[in-house]
LUMTOR-668214 format. One record per atom (N, C-alpha, C, O, CB): residue in one letter; y, z, x. Coordinates in pm, whole numbers, plus 50000, padded with zeros to 5 digits. Glycine has a CB too. Example, Ala and Ser with C-alpha at 12.3 -4.5 7.8 and 13.67 -1.06 7.14 Angstrom:
2
A494315078051319A495505078051230A496705078051320A496685084651424A495535090551131S497755070851285S498945071451367S500035078751290S501145080451341S499405057251408
This chain:
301
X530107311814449X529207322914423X529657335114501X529777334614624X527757319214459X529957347514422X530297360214503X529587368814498X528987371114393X531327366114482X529367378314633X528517389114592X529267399814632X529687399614748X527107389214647X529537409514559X530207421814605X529117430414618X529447440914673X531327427714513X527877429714586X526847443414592X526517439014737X525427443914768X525257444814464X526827434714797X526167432114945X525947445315026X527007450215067X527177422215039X524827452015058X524487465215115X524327462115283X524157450315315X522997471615037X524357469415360X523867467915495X523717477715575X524537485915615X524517460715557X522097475815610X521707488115621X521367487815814X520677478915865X520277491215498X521927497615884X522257498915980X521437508616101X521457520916090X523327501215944X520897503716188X520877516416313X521767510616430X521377502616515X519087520216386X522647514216423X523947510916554X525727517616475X525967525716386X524087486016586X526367511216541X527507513816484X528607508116473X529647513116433X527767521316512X528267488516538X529317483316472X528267471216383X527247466716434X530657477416587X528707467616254X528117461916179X529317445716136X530537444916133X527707474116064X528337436316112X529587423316023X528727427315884X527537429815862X529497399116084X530117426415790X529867420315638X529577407215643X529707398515728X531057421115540X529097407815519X529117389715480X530277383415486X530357371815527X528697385315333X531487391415440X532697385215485X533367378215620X534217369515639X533327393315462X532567386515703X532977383215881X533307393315933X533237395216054X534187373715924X534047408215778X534777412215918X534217425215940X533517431715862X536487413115917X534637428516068X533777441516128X533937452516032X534907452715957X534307447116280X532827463916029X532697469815986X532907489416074X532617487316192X531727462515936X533127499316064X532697507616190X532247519616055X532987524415968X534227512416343X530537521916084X530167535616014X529297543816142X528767537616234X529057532715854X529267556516131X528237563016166X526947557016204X526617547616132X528097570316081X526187560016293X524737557916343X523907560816224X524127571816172X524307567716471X523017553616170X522167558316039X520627553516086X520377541416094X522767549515873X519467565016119X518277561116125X517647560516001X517167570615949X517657567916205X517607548015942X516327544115838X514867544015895X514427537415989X516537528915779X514307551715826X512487552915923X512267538415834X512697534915724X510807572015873X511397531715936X510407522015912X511137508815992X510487500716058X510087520115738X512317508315977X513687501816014X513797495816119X512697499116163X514677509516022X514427486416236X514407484116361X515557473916344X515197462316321X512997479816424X517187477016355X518037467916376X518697469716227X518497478516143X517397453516424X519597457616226X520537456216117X520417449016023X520837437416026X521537453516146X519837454215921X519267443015745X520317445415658X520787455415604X517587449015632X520547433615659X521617431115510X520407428015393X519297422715401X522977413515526X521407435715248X520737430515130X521597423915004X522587430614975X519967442215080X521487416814956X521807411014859X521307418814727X520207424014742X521367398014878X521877420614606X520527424114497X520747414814411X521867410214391X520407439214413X519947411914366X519897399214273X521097386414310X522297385114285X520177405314107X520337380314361X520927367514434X520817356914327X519807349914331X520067362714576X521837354314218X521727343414123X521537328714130X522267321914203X522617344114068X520577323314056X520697308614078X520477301313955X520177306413848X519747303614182X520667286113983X520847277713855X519437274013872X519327269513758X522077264513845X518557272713910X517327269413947X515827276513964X514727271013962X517617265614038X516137289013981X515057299013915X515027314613947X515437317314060X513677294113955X514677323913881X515057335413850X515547342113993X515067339614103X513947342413773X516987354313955X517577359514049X516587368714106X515587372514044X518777365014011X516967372814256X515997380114317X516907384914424X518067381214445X514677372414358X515947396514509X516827401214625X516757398514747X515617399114793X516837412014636X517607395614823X517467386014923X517827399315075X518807406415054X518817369914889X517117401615202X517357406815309X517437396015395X516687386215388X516527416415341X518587398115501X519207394215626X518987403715734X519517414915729X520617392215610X518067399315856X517947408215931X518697399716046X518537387716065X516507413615945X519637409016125X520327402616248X519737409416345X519267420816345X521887403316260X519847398516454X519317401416573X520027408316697X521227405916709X518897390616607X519517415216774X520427428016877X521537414416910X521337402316920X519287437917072X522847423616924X523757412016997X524717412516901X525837415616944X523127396017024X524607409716747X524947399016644X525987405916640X526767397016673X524127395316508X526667415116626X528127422816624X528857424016705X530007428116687X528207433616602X528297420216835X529167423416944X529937407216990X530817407317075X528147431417077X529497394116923X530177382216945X530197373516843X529167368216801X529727376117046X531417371016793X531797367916689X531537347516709X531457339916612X533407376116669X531497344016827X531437332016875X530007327516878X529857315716845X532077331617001X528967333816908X527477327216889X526867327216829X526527337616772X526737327816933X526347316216807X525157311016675X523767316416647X523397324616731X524737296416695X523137314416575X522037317216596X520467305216483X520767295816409X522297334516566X519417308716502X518487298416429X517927305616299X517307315316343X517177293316531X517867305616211X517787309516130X516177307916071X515587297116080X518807305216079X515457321516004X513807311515975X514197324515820X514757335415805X511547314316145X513377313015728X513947318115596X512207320915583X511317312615602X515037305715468X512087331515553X510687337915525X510517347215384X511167356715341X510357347915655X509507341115339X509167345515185X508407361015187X508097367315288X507967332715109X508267364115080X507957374515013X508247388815103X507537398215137X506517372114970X509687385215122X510697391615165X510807407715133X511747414915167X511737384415115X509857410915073X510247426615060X509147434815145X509127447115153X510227432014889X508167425215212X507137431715256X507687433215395X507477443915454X505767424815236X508417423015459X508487420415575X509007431115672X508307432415772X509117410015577X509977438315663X510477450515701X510587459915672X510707467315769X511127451215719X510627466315554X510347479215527X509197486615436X509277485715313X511387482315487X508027494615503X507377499915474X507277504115369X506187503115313X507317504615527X508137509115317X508647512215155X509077504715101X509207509214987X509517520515122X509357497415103X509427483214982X508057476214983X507697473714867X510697469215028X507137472215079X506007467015090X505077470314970X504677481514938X505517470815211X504767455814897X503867458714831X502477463914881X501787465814781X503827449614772X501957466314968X500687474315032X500837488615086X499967496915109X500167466615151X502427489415102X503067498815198X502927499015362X503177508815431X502617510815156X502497486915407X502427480415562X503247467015529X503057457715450X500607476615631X504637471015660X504967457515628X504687447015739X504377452715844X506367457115593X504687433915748X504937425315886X505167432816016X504387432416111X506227416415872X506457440816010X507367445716141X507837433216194X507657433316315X506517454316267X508347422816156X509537414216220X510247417616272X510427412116381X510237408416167X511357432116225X512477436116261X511317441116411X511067430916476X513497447816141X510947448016444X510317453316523X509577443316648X509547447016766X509497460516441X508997430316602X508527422516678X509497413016707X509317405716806X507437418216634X510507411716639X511487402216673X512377409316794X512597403916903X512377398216535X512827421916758X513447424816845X512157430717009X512697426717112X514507435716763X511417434717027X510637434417122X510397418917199X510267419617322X509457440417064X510317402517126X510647397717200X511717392317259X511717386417367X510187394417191X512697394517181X514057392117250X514167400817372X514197396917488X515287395117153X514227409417341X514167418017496X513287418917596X513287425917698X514197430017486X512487410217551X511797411017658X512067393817734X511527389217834X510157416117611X512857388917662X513177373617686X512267362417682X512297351617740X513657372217803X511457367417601X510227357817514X510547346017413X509747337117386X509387367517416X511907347317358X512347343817278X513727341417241X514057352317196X511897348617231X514717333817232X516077330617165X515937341317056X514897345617008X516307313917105X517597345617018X517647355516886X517717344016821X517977332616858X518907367616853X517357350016688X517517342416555X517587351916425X516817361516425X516257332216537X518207350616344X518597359316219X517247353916095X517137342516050X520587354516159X516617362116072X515497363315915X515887363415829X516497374015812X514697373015876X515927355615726X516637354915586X515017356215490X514127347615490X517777336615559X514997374215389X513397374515366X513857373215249X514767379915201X512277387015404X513187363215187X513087364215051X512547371314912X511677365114851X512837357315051X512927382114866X511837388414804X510847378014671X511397367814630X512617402514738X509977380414638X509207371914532X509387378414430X509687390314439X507767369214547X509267372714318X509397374314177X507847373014094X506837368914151X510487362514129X507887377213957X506467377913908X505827365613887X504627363413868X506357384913788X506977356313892X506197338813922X506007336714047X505807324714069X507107324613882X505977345014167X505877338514286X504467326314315X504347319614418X505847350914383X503467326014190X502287318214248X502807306114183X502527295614241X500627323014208X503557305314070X504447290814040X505367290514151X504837283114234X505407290113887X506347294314191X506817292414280X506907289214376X507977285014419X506967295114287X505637290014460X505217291014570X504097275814539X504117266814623X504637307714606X503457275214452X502487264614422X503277249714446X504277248114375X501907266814259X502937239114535X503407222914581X503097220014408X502037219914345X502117211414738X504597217414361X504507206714237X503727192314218X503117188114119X505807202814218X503987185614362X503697170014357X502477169414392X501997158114386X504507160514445X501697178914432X499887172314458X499407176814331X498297171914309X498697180314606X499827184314238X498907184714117X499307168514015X498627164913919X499347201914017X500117163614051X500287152213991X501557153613816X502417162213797X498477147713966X501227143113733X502307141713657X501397154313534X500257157113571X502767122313610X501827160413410X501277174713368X500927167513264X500137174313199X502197189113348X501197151113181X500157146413060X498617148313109X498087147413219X500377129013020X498357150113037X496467142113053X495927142413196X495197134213250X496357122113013X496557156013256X495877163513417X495287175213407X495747185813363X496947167313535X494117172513456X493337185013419X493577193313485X493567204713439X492097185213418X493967190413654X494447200213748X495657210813687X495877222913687X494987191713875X496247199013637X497937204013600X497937214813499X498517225613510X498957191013527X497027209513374X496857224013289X495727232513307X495387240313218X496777221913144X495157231813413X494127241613470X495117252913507X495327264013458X493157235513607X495717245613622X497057257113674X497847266213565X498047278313577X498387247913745X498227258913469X499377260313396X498857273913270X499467283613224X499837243013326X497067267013242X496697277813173X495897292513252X495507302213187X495837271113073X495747290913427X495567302713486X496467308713528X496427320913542X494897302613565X497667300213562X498757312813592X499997315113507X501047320013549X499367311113731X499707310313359X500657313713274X502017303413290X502977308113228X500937328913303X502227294713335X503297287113312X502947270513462X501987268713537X504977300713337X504157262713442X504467254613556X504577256913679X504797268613712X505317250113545X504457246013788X504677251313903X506477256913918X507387255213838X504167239614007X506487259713973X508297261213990X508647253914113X509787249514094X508957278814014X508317251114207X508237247414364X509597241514359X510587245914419X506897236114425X509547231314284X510427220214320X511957223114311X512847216814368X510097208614232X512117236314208X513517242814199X513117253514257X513767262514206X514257245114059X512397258014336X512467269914429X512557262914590X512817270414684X510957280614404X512357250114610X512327242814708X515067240114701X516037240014775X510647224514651X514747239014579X516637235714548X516857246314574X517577248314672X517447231314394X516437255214514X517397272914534X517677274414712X518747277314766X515987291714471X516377271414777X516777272114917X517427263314983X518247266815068X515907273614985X517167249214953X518207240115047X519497239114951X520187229414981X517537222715091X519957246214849X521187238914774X522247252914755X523477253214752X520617230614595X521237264314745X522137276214749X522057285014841X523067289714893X522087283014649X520877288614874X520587301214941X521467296315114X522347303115167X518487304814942X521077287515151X520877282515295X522617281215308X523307287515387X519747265615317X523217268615183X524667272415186X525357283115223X526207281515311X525067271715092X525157295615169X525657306415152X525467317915246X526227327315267X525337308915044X523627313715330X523697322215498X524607315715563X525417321615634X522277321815606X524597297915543X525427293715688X527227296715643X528067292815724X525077272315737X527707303815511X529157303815483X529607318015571X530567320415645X529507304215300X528317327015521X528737341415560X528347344815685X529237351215741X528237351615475X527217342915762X526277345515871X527047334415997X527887325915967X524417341215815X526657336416105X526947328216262X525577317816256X524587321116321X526877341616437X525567310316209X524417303616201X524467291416263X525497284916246X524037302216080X523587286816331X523717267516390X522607260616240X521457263516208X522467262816634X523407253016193X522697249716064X522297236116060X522527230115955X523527252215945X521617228716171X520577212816206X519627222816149X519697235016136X520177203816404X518627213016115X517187213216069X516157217616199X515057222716181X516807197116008X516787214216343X515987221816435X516727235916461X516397241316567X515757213216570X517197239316422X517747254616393X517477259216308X517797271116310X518887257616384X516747254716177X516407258916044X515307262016021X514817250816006X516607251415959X513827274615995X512697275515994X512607281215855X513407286815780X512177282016104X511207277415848X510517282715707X508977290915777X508317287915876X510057265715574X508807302215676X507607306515690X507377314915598X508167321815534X507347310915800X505837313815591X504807319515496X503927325415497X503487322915610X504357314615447X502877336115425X501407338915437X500897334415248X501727333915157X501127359615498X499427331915233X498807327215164X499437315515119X499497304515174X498457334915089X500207322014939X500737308814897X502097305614971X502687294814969X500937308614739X502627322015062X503607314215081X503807301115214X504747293215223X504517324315087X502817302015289X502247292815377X501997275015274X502297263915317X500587301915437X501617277215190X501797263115096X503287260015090X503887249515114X501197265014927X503837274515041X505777264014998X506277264815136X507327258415153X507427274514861X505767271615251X506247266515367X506317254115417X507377249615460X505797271315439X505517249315417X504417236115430X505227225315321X505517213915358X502427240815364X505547230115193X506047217615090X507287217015103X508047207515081X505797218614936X507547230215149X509617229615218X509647216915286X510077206615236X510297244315374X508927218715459X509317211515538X508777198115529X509137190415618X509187216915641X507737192115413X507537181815386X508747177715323X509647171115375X506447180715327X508717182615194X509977176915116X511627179015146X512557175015077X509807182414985X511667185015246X513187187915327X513087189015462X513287198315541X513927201315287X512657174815476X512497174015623X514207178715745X514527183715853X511947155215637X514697172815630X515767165615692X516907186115648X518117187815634X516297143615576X515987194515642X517037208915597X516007214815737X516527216515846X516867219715373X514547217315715X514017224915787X512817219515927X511707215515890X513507232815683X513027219616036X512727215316196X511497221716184X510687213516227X513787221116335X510727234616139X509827240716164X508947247816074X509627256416017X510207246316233X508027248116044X507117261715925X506217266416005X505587259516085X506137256415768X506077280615988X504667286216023X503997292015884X504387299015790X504817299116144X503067287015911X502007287215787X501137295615797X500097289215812X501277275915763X500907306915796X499937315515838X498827323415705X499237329715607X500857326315922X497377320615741X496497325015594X496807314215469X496807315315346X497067342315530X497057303415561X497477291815414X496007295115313X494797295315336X497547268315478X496987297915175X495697297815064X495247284314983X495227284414860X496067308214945X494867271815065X494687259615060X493867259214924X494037250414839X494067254015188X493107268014914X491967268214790X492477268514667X491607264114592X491027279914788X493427271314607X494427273814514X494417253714446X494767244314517X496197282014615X493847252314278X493967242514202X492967231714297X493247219814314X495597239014172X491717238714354X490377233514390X490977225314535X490447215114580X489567222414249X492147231914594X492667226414751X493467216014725X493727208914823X491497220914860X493927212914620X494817196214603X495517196914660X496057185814655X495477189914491X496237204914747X497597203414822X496957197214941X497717189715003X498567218114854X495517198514999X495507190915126X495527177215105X495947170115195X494377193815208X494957169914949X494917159714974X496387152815020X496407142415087X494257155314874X497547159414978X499017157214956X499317155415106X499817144615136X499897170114873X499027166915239X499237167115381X499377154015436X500307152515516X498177173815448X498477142015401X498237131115508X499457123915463X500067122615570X496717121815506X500137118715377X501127111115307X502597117115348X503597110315368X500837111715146X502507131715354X503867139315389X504467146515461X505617150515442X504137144215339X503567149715575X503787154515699X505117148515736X505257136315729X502667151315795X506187157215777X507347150015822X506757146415990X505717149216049X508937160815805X508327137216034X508407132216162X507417144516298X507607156616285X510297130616186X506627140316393X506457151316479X507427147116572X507327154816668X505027154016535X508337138616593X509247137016640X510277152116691X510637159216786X509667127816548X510337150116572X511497163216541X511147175916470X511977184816453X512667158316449X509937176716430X509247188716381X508087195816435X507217189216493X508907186116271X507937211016421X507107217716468X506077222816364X506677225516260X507737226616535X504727225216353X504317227416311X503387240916342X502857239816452X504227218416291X503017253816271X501907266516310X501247270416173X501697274616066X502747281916383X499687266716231X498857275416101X498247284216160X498147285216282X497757268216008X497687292816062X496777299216148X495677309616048X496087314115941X497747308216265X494307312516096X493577316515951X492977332416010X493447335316120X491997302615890X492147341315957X491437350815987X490107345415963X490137333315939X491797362415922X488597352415961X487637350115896X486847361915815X485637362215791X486957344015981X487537368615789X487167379715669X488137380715568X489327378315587X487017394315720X487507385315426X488107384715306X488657374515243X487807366615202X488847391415306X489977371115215X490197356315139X490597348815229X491057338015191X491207355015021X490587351315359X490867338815451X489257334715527X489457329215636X492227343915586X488167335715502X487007333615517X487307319415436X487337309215504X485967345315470X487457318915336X487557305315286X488177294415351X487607283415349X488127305715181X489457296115420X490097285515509X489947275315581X490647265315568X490447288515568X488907276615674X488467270415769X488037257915746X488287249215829X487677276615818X487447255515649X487077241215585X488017233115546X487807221215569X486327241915474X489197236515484X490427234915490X491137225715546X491527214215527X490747242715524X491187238815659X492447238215771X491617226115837X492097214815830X492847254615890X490617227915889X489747217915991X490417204615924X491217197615987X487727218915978X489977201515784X490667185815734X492757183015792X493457176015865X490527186815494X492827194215693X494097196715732X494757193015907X495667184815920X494117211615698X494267198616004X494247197716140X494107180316194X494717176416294X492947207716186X493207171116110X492817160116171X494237153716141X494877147816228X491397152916117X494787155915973X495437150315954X496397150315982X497027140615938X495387149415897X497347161916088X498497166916130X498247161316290X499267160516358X498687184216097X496717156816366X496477144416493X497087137116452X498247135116489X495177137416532X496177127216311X496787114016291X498117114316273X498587103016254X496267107116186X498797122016271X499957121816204X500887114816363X501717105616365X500407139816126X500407122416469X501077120416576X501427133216664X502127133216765X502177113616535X500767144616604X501797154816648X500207159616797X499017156516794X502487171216469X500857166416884X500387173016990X499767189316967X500437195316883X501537172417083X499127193817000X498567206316983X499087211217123X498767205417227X496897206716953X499947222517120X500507229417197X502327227217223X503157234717275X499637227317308X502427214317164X503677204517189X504247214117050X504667225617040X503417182917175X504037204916969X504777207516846X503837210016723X504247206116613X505717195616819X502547216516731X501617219216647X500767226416701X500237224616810X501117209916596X500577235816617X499487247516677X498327253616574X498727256616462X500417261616727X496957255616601X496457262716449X495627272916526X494807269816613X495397251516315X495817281316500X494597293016547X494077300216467X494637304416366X494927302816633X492987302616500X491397312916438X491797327916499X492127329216617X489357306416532X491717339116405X491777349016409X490517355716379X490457359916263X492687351216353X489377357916460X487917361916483X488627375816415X489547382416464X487047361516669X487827378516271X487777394016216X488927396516142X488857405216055X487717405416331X489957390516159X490787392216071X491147389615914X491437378315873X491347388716122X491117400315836X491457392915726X492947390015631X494017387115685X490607397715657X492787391415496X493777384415420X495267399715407X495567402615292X492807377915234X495637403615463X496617414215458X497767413415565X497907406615667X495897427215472X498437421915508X500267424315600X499797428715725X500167425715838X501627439015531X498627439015674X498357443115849X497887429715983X498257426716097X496767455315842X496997425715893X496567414016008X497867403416070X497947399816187X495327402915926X498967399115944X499687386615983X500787403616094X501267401016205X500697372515793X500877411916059X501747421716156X501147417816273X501967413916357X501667438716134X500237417616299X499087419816420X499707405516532X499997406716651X496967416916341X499757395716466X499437382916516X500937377016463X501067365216429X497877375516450X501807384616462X503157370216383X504287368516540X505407363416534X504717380616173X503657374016674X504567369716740X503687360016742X504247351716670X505187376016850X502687355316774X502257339716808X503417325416748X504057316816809X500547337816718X503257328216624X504407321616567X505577314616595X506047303216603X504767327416522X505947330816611X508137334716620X507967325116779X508577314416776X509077362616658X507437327316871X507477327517000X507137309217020X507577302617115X506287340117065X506547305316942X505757291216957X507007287316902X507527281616998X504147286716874X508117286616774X509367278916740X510147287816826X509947277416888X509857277616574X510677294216878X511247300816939X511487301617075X512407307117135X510957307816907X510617296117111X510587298617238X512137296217376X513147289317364X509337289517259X511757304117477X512917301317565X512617295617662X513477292617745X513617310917606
């Protein structure tokens, strides 16, 4: 797979291509911006529709061609860093909070791979295997006739462990174990976070799940949690909810959700975390507000 449209958009002045090799342009301030985002445009796959993919590297990443870094592949990728691409026009600020805790040594660098979403993102994003087999399921064509088609999950779950992930660790400095590998989400994308690291245990070490929209096909994905929780052995787990607007609904949820991620084995503070966000609700602004909790909990130094 080749990409020659590969863009990279810069505040410094030495840059890597996807190729490896150094680059030298001019200082360029992009407003909204903080560090060095690569873009892909239309990132093709055999498995479901092309889309555009951003790489944000972390301070450092040009100046040593020898160190690795952890990689957390985060969805609906166009909101996450730039203000002007944001569907609300507020984005996350990753680039911005990521680099504030690195420097402040809160945190190991790690490179963001954002995924942008497509007009199926609620198939996409929707766990295939808790709605069950699609004959004679009412769940299954409940879904199918409210959001206009199938889930997609299960080839949007392949696109990331079979192409996308290949192709950061060919071009990018990446350490590519499954405890170097993160997933994360808000609403639905907190569900395919969650069905990543169930169903690819053995690709991704960590998800943060943040504003999981559990309520989605009357909550069937929690019943799915108790059966598929990977190892807490080797995995980390972060949810986390608001209580205004569409995350007011959560809590009933998550609470089931929570017992079942105890039984599972895992520790609260160890390798599992869920927190209540008093007043917060369902928007970019709030998960902006609150996404070092997260980065900093898999991350940590």
């Amino acid at each position: 797979m080749k990409y020659s449209n590969v863009i990279l958009l810069i505040v410094g002045i030495t840059i890597v291509s996807c190729s490896g090799k150094k680059q030298h342009q001019q200082p360029s301030k992009l407003p909204g911006i903080t560090g060095i985002i690569g873009h892909i445009d239309q990132f093709k796959s055999k498995y479901v529709d092309a889309r555009n993919i951003d790489i944000w590297l972390p301070p450092g990443y040009s100046e040593n061609d020898t160190t690795r870094y952890d990689v957390i592949y985060a969805q609906d990728g166009q909101n996450l860093f730039d203000p002007k691409k944001s569907f609300t026009g507020i984005d996350w600020g990753l680039d911005e909070t990521m680099t504030q805790l690195i420097d402040s040594n809160k945190i190991h660098p790690a490179i963001i791979v954002g995924i942008w979403n497509t007009p199926k993102r609620v198939q996409e994003y929707m766990p295939r295997k808790p709605l069950g087999q699609p004959y004679n399921n009412e769940r299954f064509l409940g879904f199918v006739s409210q959001y206009g088609g199938q889930p997609l999950s299960d080839d949007y779950l392949k696109f990331m462990g079979d192409e996308l992930k290949p192709y950061i660790d060919k071009h990018y400095h990446t350490l590519t174990g499954p405890s170097h590998t993160f997933i994360m989400g808000s609403s639905m994308g907190g569900l395919i976070a969650l069905y990543a690291i169930s169903e690819y245990p053995d690709i991704f070490g960590g998800a943060i799940c943040m504003s999981t929209h559990w309520p989605i096909a009357n909550g069937v994905t929690v019943g799915y949690v108790k059966d598929h929780l990977p190892s807490p052995q080797n995995h980390k787990l972060y949810f986390d909810y608001g209580t205004e607007t569409l995350d007011a609904q959560y809590e009933q949820y998550q609470t089931i959700v929570d017992d079942m991620v105890k039984q599972a084995g895992y520790e609260y503070g160890i390798n599992w975390v869920t927190r209540k966000f008093q007043g917060a609700d369902h928007s970019e602004r709030s998960w902006r507000k609150r996404v070092h909790f997260p980065l900093t909990f898999l991350l940590d130094n």
